[in-house]
C-alpha positions in Angstrom: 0.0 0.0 0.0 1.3 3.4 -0.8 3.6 5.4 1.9 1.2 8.3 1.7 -1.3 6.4 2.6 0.8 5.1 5.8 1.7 8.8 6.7 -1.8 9.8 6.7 -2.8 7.7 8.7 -0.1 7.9 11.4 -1.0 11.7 11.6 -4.5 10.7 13.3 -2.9 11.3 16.7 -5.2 13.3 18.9 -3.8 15.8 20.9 -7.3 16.7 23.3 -7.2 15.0 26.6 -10.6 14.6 28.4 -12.3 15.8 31.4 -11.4 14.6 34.4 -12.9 16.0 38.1 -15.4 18.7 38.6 -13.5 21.9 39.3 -14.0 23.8 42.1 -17.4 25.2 43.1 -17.8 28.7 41.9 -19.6 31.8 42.4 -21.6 33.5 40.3 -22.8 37.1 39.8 -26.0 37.7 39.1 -27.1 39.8 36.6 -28.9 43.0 38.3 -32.2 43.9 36.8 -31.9 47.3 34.7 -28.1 46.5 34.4 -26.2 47.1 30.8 -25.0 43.4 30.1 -21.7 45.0 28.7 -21.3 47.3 31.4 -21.4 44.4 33.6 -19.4 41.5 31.9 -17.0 44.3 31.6 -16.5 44.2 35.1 -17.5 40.5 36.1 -16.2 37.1 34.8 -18.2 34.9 36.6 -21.8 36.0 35.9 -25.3 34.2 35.8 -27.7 35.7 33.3 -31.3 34.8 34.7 -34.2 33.9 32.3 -35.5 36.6 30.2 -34.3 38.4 26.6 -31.7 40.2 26.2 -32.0 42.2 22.8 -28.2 43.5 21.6 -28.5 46.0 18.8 -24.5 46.6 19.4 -21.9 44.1 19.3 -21.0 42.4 22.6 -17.4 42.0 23.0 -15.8 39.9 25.2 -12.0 41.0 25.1 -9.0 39.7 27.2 -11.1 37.0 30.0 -8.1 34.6 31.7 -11.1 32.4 32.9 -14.5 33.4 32.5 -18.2 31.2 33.1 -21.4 32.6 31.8 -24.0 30.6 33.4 -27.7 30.7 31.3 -30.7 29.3 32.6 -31.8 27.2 29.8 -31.3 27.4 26.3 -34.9 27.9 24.8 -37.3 30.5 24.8 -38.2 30.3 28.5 -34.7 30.4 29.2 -31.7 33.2 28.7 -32.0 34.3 25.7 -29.2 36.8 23.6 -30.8 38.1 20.7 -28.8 40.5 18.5 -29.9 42.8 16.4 -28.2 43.2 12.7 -25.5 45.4 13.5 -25.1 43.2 16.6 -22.5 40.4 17.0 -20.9 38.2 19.8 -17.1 39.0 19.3 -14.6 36.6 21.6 -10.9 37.9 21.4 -7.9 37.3 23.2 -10.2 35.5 25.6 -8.1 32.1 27.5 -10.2 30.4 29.2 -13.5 31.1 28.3 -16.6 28.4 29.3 -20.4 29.6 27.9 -23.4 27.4 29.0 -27.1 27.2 28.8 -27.5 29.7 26.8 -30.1 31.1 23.5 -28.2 32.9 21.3 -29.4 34.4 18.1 -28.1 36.4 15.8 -29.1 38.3 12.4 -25.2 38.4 10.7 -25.5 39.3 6.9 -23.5 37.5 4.2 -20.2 36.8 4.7 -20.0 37.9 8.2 -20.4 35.9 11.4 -22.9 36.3 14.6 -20.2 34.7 16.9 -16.5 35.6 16.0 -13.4 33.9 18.2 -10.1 36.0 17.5 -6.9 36.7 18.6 -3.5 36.0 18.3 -2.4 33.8 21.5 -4.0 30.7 22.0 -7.3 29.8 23.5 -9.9 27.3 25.5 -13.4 28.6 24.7 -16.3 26.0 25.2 -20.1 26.2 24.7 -22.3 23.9 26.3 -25.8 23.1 26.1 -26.3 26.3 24.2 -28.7 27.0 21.3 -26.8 28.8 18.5 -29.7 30.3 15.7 -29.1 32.4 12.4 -32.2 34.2 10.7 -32.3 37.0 8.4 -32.7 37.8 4.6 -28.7 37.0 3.4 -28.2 34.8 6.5 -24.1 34.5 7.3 -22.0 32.4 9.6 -23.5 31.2 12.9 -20.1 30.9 14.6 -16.7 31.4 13.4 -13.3 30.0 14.7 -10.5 32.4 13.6 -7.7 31.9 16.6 -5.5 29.4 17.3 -6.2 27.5 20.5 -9.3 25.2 20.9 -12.7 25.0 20.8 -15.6 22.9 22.4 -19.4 22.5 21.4 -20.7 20.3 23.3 -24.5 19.4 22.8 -25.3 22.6 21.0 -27.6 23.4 19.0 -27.2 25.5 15.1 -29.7 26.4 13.1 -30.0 28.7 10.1 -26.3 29.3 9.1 -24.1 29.6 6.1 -22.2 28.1 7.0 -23.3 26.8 10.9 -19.7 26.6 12.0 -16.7 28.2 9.7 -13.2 27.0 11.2 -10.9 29.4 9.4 -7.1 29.3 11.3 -4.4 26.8 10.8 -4.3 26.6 14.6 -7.6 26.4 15.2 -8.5 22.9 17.1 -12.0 22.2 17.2 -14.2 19.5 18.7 -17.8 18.9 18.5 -19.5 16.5 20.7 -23.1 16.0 20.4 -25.9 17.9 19.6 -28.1 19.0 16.7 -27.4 20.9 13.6 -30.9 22.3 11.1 -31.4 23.7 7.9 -28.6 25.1 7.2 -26.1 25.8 4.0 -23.3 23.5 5.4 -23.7 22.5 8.5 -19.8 22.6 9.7 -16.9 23.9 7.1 -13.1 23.7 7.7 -11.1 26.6 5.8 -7.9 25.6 7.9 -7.3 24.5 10.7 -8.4 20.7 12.0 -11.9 19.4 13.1 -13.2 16.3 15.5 -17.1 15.7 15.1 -18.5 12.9 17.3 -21.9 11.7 17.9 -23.7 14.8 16.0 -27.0 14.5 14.3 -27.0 16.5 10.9 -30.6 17.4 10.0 -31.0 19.1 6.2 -27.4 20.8 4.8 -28.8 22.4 1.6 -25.4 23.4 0.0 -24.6 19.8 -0.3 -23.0 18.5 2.6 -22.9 18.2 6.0 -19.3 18.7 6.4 -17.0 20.5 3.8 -13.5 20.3 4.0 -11.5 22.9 2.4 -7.9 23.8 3.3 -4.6 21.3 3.6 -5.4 19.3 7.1 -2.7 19.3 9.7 -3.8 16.1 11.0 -6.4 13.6 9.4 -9.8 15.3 10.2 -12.2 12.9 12.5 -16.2 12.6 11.5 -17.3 9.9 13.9 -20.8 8.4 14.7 -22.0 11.2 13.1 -25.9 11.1 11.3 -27.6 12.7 8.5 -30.8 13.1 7.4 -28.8 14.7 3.5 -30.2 15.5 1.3 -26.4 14.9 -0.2 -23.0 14.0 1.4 -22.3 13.5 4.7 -18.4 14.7 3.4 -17.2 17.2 0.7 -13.7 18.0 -0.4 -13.2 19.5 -3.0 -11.2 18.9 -6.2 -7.7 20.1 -5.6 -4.0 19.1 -5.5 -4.3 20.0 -1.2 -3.5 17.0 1.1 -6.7 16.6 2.6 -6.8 13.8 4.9 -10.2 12.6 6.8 -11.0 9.5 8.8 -14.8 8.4 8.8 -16.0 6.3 10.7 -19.2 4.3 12.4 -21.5 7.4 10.6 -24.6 7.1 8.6 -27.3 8.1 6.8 -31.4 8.5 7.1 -31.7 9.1 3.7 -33.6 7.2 1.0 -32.1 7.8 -2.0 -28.3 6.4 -2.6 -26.4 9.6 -2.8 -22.8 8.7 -2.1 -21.3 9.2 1.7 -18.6 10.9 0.6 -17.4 13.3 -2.4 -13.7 13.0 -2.5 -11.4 15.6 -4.6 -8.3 15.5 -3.1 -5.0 14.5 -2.8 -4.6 12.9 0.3 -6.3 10.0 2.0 -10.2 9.0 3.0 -10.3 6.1 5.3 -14.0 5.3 5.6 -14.6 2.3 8.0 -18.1 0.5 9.1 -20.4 3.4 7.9 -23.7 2.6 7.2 -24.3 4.7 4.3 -26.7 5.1 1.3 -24.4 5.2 -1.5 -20.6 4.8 -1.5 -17.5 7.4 -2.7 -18.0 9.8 -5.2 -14.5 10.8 -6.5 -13.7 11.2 -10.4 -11.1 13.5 -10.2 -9.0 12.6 -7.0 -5.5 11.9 -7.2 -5.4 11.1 -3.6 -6.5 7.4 -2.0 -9.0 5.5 -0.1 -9.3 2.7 2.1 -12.7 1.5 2.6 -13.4 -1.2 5.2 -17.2 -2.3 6.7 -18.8 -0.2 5.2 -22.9 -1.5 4.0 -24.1 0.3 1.2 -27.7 0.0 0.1 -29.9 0.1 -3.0 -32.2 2.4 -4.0 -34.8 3.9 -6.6 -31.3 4.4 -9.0 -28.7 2.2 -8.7 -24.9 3.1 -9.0 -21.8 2.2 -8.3 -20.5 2.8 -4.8 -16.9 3.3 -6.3 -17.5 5.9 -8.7 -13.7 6.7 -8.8 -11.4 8.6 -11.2 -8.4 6.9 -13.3 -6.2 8.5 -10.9 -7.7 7.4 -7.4 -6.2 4.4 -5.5 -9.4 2.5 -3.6 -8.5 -0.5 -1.3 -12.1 -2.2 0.0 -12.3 -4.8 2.5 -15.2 -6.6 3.6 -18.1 -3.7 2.3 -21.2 -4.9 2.6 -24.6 -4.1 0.1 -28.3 -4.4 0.6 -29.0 -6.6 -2.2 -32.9 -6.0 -2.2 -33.9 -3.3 -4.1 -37.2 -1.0 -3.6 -40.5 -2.9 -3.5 -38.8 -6.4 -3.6 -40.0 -9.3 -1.8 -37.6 -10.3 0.7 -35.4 -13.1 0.6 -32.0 -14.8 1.2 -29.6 -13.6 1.7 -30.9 -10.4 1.8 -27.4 -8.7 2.1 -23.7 -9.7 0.2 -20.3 -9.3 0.1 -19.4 -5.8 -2.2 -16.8 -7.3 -4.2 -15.7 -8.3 -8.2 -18.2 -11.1 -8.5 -21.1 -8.5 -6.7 -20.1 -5.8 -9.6 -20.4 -8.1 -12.0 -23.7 -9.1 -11.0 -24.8 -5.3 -10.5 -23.2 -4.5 -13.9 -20.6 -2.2 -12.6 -17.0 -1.5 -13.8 -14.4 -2.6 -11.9 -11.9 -0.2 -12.1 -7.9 -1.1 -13.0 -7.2 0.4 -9.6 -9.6 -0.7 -7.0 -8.1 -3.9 -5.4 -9.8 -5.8 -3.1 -7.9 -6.6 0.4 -8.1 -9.6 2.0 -7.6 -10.7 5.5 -4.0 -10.3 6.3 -2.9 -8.1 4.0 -1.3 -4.1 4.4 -3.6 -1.7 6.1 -3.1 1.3 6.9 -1.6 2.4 10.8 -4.5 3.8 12.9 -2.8 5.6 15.5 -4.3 4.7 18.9 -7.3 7.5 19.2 -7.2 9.6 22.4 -9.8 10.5 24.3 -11.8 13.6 22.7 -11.8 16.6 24.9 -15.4 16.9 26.4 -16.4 19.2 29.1 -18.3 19.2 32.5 -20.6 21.9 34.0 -19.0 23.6 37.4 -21.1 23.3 40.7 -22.2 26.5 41.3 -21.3 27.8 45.4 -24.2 30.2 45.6 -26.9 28.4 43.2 -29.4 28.6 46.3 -29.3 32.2 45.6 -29.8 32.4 41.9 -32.7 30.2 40.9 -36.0 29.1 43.0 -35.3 25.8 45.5 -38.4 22.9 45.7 -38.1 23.9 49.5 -40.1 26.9 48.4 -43.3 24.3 47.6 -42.6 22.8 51.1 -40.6 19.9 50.0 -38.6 19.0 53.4 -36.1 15.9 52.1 -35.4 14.3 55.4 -36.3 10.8 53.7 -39.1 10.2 55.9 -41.6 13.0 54.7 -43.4 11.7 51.4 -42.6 14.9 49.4 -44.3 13.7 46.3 -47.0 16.5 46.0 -44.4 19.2 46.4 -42.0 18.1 44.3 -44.7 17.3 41.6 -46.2 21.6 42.4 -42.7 23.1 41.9 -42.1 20.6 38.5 -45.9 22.4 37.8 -45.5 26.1 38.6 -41.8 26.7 37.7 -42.9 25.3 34.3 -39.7 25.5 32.4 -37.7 27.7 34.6 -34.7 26.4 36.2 -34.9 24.5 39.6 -33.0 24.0 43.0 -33.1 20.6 44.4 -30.7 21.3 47.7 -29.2 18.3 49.6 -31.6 16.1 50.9 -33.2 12.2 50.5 -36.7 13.1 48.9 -39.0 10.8 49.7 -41.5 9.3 46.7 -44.4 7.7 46.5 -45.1 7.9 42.7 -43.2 8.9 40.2 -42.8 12.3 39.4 -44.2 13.7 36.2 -42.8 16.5 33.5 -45.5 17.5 31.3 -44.2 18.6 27.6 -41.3 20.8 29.1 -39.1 23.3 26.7 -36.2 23.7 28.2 -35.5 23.6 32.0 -32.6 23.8 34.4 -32.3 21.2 37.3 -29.8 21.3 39.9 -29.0 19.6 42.9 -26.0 19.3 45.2 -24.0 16.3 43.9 -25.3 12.3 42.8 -24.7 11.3 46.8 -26.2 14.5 48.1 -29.1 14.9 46.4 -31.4 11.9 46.5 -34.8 11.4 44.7 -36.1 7.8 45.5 -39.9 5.9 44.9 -40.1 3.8 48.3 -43.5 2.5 46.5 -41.8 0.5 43.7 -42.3 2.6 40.9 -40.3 5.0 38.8 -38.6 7.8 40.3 -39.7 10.5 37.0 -41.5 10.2 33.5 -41.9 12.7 30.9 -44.2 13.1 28.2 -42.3 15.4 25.9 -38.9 17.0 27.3 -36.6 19.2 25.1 -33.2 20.9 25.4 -33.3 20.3 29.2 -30.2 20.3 31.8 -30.5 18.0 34.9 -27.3 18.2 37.2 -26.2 16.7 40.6 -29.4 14.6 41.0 -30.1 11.3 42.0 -33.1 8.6 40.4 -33.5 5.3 42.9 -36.1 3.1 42.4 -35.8 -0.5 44.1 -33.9 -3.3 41.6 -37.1 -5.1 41.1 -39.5 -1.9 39.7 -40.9 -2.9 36.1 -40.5 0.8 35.1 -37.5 2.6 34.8 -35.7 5.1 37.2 -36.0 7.6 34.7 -38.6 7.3 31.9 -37.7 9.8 29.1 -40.6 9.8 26.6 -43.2 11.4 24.4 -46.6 9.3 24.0 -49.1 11.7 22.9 -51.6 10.9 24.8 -52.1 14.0 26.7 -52.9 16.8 25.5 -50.4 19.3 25.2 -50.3 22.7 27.3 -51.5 25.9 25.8 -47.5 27.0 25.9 -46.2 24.2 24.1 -43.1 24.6 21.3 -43.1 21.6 19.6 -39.6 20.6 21.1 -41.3 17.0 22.0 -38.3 15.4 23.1 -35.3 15.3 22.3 -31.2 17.4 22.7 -31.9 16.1 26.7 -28.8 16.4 28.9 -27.4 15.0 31.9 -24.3 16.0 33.8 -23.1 14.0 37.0 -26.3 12.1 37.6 -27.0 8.7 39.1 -29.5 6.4 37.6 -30.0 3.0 39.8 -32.7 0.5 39.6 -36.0 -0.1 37.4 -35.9 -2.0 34.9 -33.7 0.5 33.6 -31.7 3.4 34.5 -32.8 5.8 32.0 -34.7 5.0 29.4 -35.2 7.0 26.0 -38.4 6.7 24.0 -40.1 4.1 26.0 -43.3 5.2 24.7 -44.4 7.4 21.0 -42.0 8.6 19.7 -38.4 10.6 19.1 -35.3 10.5 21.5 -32.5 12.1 19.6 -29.2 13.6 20.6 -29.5 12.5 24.6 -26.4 13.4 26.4 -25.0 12.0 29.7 -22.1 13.1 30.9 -19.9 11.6 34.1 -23.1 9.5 35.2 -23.2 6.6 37.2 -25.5 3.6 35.9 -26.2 0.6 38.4 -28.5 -2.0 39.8 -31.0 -2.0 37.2 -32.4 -4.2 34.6 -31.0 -2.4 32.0 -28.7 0.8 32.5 -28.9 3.3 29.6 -32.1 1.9 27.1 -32.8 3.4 23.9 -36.6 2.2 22.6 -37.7 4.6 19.7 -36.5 3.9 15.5 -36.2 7.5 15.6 -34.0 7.6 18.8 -31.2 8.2 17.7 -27.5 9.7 17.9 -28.1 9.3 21.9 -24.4 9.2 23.9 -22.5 8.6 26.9 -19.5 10.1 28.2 -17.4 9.3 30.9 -20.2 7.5 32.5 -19.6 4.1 34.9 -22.2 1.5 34.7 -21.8 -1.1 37.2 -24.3 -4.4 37.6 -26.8 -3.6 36.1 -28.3 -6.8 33.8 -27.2 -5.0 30.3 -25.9 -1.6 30.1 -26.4 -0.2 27.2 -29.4 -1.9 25.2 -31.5 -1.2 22.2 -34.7 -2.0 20.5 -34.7 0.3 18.2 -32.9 3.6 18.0 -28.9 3.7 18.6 -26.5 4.9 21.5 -22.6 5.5 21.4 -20.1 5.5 24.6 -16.9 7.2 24.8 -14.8 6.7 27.7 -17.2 4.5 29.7 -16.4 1.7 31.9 -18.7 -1.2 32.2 -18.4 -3.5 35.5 -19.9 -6.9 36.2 -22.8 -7.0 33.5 -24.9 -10.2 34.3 -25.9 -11.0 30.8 -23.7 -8.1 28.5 -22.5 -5.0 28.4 -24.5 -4.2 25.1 -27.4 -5.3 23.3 -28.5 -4.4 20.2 -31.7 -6.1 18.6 -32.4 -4.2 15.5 -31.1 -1.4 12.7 -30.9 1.5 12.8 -29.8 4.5 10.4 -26.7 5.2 11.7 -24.1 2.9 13.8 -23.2 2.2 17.2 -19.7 3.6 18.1 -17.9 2.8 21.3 -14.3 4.8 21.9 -11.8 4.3 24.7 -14.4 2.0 26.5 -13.2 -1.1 28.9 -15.0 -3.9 30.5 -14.6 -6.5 33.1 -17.4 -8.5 32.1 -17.6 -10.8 33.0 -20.4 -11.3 30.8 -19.6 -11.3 26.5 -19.8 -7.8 24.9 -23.0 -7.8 22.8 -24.8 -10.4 20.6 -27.3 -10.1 18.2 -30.9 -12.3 17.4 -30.8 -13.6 14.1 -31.6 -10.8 11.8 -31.1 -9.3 8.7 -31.0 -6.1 9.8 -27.5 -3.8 9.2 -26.1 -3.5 13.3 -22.9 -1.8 12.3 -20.8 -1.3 15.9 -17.6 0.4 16.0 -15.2 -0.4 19.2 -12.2 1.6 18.8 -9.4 2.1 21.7 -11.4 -0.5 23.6 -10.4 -3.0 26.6 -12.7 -6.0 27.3 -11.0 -8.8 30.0 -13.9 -10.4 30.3 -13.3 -14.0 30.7 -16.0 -14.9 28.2 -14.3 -17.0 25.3 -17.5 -15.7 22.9 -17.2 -12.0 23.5 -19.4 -11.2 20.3 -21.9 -13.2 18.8 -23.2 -12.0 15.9 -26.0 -13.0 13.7 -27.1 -9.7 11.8 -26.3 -8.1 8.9 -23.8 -5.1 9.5 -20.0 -5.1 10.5 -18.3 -5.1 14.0 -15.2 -3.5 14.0 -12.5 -3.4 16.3 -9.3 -1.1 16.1 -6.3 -0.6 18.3 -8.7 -2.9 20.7 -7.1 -5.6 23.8 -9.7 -8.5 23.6 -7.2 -10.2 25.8 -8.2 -14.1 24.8 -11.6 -13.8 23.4 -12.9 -14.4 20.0 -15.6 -12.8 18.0 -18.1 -15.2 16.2 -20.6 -14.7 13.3 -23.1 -17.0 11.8 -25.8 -14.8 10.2 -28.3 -16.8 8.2 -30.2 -14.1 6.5 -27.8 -11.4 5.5 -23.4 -11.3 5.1 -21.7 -9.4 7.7 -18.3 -8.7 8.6 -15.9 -8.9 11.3 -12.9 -7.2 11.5 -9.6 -6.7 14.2 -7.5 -4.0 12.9 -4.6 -3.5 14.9 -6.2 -5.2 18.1 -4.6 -7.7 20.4 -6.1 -10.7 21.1 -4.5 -14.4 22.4 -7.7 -16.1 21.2 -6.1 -19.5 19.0 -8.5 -18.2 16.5 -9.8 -14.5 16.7 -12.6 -14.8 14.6 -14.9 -17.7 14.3 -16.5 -17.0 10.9 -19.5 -19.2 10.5 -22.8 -19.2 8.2 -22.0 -15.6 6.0 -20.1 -13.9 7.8 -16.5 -13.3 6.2 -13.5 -12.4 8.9 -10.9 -9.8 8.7 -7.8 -9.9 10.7 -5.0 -7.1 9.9 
């Protein structure tokens, strides 16, 4: 395989570390009422802006912060809300440290100029969190662009409206998104220089072609991972040019129904594209550069093509790509999903181009440097948050853990509507489960996952929602007893009741969860249990245990829901799915009694697990018998489960494992309805024989 190739790949060396403890408490200011918000971020670093809008008709500049926090209280309309005016703009320069969280912000920035603008010359930490980031306006402009060097953060934000959403325009400009939503935009995210890491993100509509356009020479191999789209066109675009572009894809899909290709490739350098579940394939007649494709399913649609629509000049290495081989309104049958490779194009009609070479187990691939862990954020505990928003003490809940404090909890839930809340430290005492009735929005707080205790001494749930959007919940505690048939917390939207005359429409959906302890039910939290939706949940350094089922996704259309630094410990699964998908990143899983992950049907996107371990001592994940595409992606993962089986797989996807220790266990396919694949790259194992490839399914060892 070419030495570029090699050199491309070795570049993929992340320099972000993660999170690690909480920092220290701080104290906020409050905003005074009447006060100039320049006048008093001028003079204050540490602020808290309470619920209400603030209309900016001049541009707010935030110039010169060491290490600043401004603290929203929620992020949609009920919340804090930034609006600025056309001549406004939000201008960050020479800022440090700078964290912004829980915020609205919209902005009205013409054509070719941007509503948020980070500059400077030394560099920077700036991170938004849980922030909503909205363009409108005749000749909309840039939602937020990243001209400094240093890094940047968003983490489960929120764009809308933009052209693009999110411009990164320095050559030492590092930026990471984790999470979160981005609408109806041009391009959703475009890289002018500089280098981009996109996790977990749900693309919803990017009507200038692609999701992701990559313009400028990369410094390092640009990461698109677990990413969705709903396209209408590529989930990737680089253009044509003689620019080394490099860019590593991986475990992302598509919602789509027509087969527009994953990616359109124009460049010089190298696309390594690895168990996608895309629509169509690559897209790249004029490249000089090359691509390694590995796991990848591609599927058929109204028009047929070719999934390797490649120029005379592009070098395309495929291993183990899988296609849908049923095409619209067939009847189904067996094997309802093959092998891509020379016999499949034949069969299809395609061309087989002089330089596409199929790779088979064993042979050259290309280094994948271990990937560290992406740099994702926490929210501070606040010293003074008594002071700032209202406390359930105020609707006489007492928390001594013998007072039933249902019926006050349940009034301040009611009354503060979708206003933030204080739940101080205390054992609260239920006897139902709480309800949240379509809430938009929202702030809850408590005093830490040990201090602040909500528990159903009844046997039931601890909370249930029907419809819950772009809401925070912090430092609290969900206990229901092991044996409860509902879960601790029950996240959904069924429809049923009628919703309140101050409903958005947010339904549910961009929920998320920082510090939090979930613990028994029959599941911890569980997304979608009931109607409909679930997208874009985020926990972050949560604790799972004790329950049926720790983190359970339920809906088809829940989807793109993570966890981050989160422990989950005994519970019977940890992760599981009936329909929808989850991804982990820097999770540990401890003493599963039947897995850590089960996954039961398809979904449009994949299931991506980075720098994970396990203990078992149960296997990984198996799958029923099914047809269906379950495309997981384990990469930097440790499992020493004693388990000899630690996958068993019987659908039709890939599982992939790179730079992976499976100490001595083996990974074993025997699908009946559909081929899959099953591939260690780079991953240690002691197992005699790594992969037990049985039925249809085709092993991959490099």
């Amino acid at each position: 395989m070419p030495s570029r190739l090699l050199l491309a790949a070795v570049l993929l060396a992340l320099a972000l570390a993660a999170a690690a403890d909480p920092p220290a408490p701080v104290t906020l200011a409050p905003l005074p009422p009447e006060a100039d918000l320049g006048d008093f971020l001028a003079e204050n670093h540490s602020v808290f802006l309470p619920n209400g809008a603030y209309n900016l008709a001049e541009p707010l500049v935030l110039d010169g912060w060491q290490d600043g926090l401004i603290m929203g209280a929620g992020r949609l309309d009920y919340g804090t809300q930034l609006h600025f005016g056309p001549a406004g703009k939000l201008r960050i320069q020479n800022c440090k440290r700078l964290t912004l969280c829980n915020l609205w912000i919209g902005l009205q920035p013409g054509a070719d100029v941007a509503g948020i603008e980070i500059v400077g010359d030394e560099p920077c930490d700036v991170r938004f969190l849980n922030c909503m980031i909205g363009v409108s306006g005749q000749d909309r402009g840039t939602g937020l662009a990243m001209r400094a060097p240093g890094q940047l953060l968003l983490q489960s934000c929120h764009f809308f409206g933009g052209n693009p959403g999110l411009l990164i325009d320095h050559p030492q400009a590092e930026v990471t998104v984790l999470g979160g939503n981005y609408q109806a935009e041009t391009i959703h995210i475009r890289q002018q220089a500089g280098w981009l890491q996109a996790y977990a993100i749900g693309f919803q509509i990017a009507s200038g072609g692609a999701d992701v356009e990559i313009t400028g020479q990369t410094p390092k191999p640009i990461i698109i991972a677990a990413c969705r789209s709903e396209g209408p066109q590529y989930i990737l675009r680089a253009p044509d040019t003689d620019e080394q572009i490099d860019v590593i894809m991986k475990a992302c899909g598509g919602a789509v129904t027509e087969p527009q290709p994953l990616a359109r490739y124009g460049a010089a350098g190298t696309l390594i594209a690895l168990g996608n579940n895309a629509v169509g394939g690559f897209e790249a007649p004029a490249s000089t550069g090359t691509i390694v494709s590995a796991g990848n399913t591609f599927r058929r649609g109204p028009q047929e093509r070719n999934p390797y629509e490649i120029g005379p000049q592009t070098h395309l290495y495929s291993a183990g790509d899988l296609w849908y081989m049923l095409g619209p309104q067939e009847e189904f049958r067996v094997p309802a999903g093959g092998l891509m490779d020379a016999a499949a194009m034949q069969q299809l009609g395609y061309p087989i181009p002089e330089n596409l070479q199929f790779l088979p187990s064993g042979a050259d691939f290309p280094a994948l440097t271990q990937v560290a862990s992406p740099l994702w954020g926490t929210v501070p505990l606040i010293a003074n948050i008594a002071d700032l928003i209202p406390s359930v003490k105020q609707w006489g809940a007492v928390g001594d853990g013998e007072t039933d404090d249902t019926d006050a909890l349940q009034k301040a839930l009611d009354e503060s509507r979708h206003g933030p809340l204080y739940f101080p430290e205390g054992k609260y005492k239920l006897t139902r489960a709480l309800f949240v009735d379509h809430r938009n929005g929202g702030w809850f707080v408590g005093a830490g996952p040990d201090k602040t205790v909500l528990t159903n001494t009844a046997g039931g749930g601890v909370l249930r929602t029907d419809g819950c959007g772009y809401s925070a919940w912090q430092d609290l505690a969900f206990v229901a007893s092991p044996d409860a048939p509902d879960p601790a917390f029950d996240l959904s939207w069924d429809q049923r009741n009628p919703a309140p005359p101050d409903f958005l429409g947010s339904a549910l959906q961009a929920n998320v969860f920082y510090r939090c302890r979930f613990e028994g039910g029959a599941a911890g939290l569980c997304i979608g249990r009931e109607g409909y939706m679930g997208s874009e949940t985020l926990a972050v350094d949560s604790t799972f245990s004790n329950s049926g089922e720790g983190f359970a996704v339920r809906n088809y259309n829940a989807l793109t829901n993570n966890a981050v630094g989160c422990t989950f410990r005994d519970n019977g699964i940890h992760m599981s799915q009936i329909a929808g998908s989850f991804n982990a990143v820097e999770c540990t899983f401890e003493n599963a009694r039947q897995s850590d992950l089960k996954m039961q049907n398809s979904a449009a996107d994949a299931f991506y697990f980075a720098n994970c371990t396990s203990n078992g001592p149960q296997p990984i994940f198996g799958t029923q018998q099914t047809g269906a595409t379950v495309n997981a992606f384990f990469d930097g993962c440790t499992f020493t489960a004693p388990a000899q089986a630690l996958v068993s797989y019987a659908a039709g996807g890939s599982v992939t494992f790179v730079n992976s220790d499976l100490t001595a266990g083996s990974l074993s396919g025997g699908s009946g309805i559909s081929v899959s694949s099953l591939f260690l790259i780079h991953s240690q194992t002691t197992a005699e024989k790594p992969i037990n490839a049985g039925g249809r399914s085709v092993g991959y060892v490099f």
